[in-house]
C-alpha positions in Angstrom: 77.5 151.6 -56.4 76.8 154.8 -58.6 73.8 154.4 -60.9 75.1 155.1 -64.4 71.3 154.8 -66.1 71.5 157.0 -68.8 69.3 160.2 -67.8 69.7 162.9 -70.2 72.9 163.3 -72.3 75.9 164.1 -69.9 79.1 166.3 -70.9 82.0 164.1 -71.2 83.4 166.7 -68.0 81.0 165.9 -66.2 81.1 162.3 -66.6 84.9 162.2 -65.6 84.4 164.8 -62.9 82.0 162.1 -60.9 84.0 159.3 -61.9 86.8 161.6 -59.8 84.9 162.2 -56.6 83.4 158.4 -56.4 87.0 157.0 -56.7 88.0 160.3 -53.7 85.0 159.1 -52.0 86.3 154.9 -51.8 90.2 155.8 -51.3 88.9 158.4 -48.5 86.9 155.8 -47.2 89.3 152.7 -47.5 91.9 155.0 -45.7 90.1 156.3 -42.6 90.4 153.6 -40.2 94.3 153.9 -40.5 94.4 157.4 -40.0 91.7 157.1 -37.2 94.0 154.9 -35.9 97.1 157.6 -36.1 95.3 160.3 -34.2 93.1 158.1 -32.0 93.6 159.8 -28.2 96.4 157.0 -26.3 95.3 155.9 -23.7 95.1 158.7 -20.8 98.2 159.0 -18.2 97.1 158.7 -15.1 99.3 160.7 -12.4 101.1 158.7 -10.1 99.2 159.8 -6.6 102.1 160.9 -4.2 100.4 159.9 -1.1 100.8 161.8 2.5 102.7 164.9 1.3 103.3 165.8 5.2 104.3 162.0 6.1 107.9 161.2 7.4 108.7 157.4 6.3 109.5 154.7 8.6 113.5 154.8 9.3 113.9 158.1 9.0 116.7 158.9 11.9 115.5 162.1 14.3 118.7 164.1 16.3 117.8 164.7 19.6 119.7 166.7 22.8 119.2 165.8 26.4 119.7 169.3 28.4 119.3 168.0 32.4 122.6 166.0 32.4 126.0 164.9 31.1 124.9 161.3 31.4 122.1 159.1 32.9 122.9 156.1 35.6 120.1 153.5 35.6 120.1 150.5 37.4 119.9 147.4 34.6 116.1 146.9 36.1 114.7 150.6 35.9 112.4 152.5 34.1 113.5 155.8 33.2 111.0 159.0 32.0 112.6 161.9 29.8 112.0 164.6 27.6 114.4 164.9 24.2 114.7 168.2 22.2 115.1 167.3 18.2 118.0 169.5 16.9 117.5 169.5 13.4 114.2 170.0 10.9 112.6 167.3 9.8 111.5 167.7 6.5 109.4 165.2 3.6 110.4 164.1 0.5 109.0 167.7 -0.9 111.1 169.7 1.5 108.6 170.5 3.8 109.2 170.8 7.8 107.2 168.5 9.5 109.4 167.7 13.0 110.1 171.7 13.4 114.1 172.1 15.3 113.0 172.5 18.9 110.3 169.6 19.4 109.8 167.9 22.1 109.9 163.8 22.1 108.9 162.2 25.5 109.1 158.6 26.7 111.1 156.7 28.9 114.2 154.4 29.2 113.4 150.8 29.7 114.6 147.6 29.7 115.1 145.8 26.5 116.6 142.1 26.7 120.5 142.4 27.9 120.3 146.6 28.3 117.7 149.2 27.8 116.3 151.4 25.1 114.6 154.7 24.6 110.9 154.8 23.5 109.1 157.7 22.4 105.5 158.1 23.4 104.2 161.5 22.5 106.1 164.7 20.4 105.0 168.4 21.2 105.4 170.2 17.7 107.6 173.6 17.7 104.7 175.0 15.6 102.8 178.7 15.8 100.0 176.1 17.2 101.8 173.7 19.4 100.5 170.0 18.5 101.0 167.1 20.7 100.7 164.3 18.7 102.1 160.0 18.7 105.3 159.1 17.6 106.9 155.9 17.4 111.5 156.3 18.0 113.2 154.3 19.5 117.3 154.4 19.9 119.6 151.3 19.8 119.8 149.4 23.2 121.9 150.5 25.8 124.7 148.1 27.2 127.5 150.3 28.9 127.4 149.7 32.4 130.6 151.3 35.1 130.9 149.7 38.1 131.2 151.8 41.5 133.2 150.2 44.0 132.7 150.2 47.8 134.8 152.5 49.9 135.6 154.3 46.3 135.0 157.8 45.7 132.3 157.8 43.2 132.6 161.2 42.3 134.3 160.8 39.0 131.4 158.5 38.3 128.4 160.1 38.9 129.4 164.2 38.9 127.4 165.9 36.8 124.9 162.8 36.2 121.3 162.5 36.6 120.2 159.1 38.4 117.3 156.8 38.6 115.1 156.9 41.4 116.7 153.0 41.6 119.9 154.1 41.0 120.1 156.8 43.1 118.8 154.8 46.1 121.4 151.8 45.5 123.8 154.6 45.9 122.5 156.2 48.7 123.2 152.7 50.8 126.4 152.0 48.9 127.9 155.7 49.9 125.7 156.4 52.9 129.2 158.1 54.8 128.9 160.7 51.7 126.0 163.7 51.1 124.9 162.3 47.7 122.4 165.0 47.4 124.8 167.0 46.6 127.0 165.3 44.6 123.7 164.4 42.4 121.6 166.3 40.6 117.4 165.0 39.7 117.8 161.9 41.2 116.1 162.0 44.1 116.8 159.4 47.0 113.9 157.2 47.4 115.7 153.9 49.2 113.7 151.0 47.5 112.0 148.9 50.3 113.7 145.6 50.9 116.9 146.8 49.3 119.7 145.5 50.2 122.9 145.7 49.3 126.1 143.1 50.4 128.5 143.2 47.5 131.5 145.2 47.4 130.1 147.0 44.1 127.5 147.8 42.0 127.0 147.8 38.3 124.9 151.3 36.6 123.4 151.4 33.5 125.4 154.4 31.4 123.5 155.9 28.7 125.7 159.4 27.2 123.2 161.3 25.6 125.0 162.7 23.2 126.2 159.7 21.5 123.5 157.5 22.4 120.2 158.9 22.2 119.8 158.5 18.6 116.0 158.2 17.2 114.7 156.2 14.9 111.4 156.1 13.9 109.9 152.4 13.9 106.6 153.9 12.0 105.5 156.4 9.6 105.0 160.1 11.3 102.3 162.1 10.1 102.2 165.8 10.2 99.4 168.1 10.6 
């Protein structure tokens, strides 16, 4: 409260001039919390961390070529090792290339409940620094099979295909009256002990690499 005590004689000016700034003084005062309130800072944005920028997501499909044959002839119990060349870059969700065109995927064909499946092990990157790195694909499961017959040519079948160690053995007894070997090309024929065959025909896994060895990763891929 302003002390009014009478001190000396005042100018009637003066008196009206203080009476002025006290009542500036309690409105100024009265009012600052609201304006406070008007430019007090909001609360700070945080940004939104984007995570791996050089990460390919789970489920993210990978086009791969198969350059040693037209097809592959497994038997249904085989294991199969391969090397796959990705077509295509691979790029994040900022446009980056992290699988460079020209990659290599290996793994190997196995079985997988009632056919087989493609699974990636390793990936040499196409960089100016090659990387080998993991890398979980897989493709869909494999169910064609095509059935050589005995006493059949089989060179429809299997020209221009590259067999199994399995498979090629199997037909190696099946067609012993005809050079395989050269019908054949990176099979190899290994005859599996204790083979042997009675039936009148046999049933080959038939994976077309062009239609069926589609990737899929099963787990995020990192990049360098």
């Amino acid at each position: 409260m302003l002390n009014f005590q009478k001190q000396g004689r005042h100018h009637p000016l003066t008196l009206l001039t203080m009476l002025l700034s006290a009542s500036f003084v309690v409105v100024s005062l009265s009012l600052t919390p609201a304006i406070a309130r008007q430019f007090a800072p909001i609360n700070q944005i945080k940004p939104i961390p984007l995570g791996n920028d050089r990460l390919i997501p789970a489920g993210t499909d990978i086009p791969v070529k198969y350059e040693q044959g037209e097809k592959i002839l497994l038997t249904k119990q085989e294991t199969f090792s391969l090397s796959l060349t990705v077509t295509d870059n691979i790029k994040n969700s900022q446009g980056q290339t992290i699988i460079p065109d020209g990659s290599q995927i290996i793994g190997e064909i196995k079985p997988d409940g009632q056919g087989s499946r493609f699974l990636s092990q390793k990936i040499f990157l196409k960089t100016p620094q090659p990387q080998e790195k993991s890398i979980d694909a897989i493709s869909a499961v494999f169910t064609r099979l095509e059935r050589i017959i005995k006493g059949v040519n089989p060179d429809k079948i299997i020209q221009g295909a590259v067999l199994g160690k399995s498979a090629a053995s199997v037909l190696a007894s099946f067609i012993s009256d005809q050079p395989v070997s050269e019908i054949i090309r990176g099979g190899g024929l290994e005859v599996l002990a204790g083979w042997l065959l009675r039936g009148e025909s046999v049933e080959l896994l038939s994976i077309n690499p062009k239609e069926d060895l589609k990737l899929t990763l099963r787990s995020d891929f990192t990049g360098q």
